[in-house]
N, C-alpha and C positions, 0 to 999 in steps of 0.2 A: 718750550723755552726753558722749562723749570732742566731737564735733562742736559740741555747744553750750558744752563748754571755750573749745574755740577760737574758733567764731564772734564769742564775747562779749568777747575777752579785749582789752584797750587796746593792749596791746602787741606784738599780735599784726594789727592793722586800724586804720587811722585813724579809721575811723569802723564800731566794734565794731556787730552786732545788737542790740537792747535782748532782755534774756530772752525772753520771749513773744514775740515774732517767732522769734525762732531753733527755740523749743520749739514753736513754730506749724509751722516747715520741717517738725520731727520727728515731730509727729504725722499733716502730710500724706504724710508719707512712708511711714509705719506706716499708713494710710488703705490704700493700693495694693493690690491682689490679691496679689500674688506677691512682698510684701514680708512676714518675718515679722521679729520680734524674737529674739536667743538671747540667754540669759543663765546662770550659772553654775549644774553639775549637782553633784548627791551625786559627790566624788572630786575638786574642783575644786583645793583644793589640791597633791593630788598632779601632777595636769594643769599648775598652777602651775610645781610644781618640775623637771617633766619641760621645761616648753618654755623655761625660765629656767636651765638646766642649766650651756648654755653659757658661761653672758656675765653677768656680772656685774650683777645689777639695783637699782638704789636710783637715788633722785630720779626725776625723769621719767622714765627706763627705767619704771617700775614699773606707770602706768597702759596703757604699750603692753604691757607683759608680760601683766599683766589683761588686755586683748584675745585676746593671742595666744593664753592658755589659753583662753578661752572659744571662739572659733573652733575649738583642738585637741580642744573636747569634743563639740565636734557635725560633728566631719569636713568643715571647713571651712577647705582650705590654700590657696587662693587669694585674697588680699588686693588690692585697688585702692587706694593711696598712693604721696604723691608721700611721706612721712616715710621717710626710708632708714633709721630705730631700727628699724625691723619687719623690714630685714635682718639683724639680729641673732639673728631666730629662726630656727631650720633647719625649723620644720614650717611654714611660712609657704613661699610661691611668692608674692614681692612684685611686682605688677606697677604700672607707674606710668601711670595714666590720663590724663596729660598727654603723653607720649612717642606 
């Protein structure tokens, strides 16, 4: 979801994806073999507060914190983004896929 945020967003692209296309990318993406989905478990908030510990989160901090917990609950610390917010969490290993 966070991808069809951004993809769609005007201010973010001169010339944003219309939703369905974007949500088209997402489902082909989710199509793959060895692509799954994760999303949040029984304990999620605590997972929340633990990888939000550090750093203050409100306003957009917050959908990356969402990420980051979820990622932290299914033992997933290595991130590909160029968004340097996701250095703000210490169980995140952010690597930048453009570098």
């Amino acid at each position: 979801m966070s991808y069809v945020r951004i993809a769609t967003h005007p201010r973010i692209f001169s010339a944003p994806l219309p939703p369905n296309e974007a949500l088209g990318n997402v489902a082909a993406l989710l199509a793959l073999p060895h692509v799954r989905a994760v999303s949040e478990l029984d304990g999620f908030m605590e997972a929340y507060a633990h990888v939000s510990g550090g750093a203050p989160v409100r306003g957009n901090l917050v959908p990356d914190a969402h990420v980051a917990a979820v990622l932290f609950q299914h033992g997933i610390r290595t991130l590909y983004s160029n968004d340097r917010d996701f250095r703000k969490f210490e169980s995140l290993d952010l690597r930048d896929p453009f570098l």
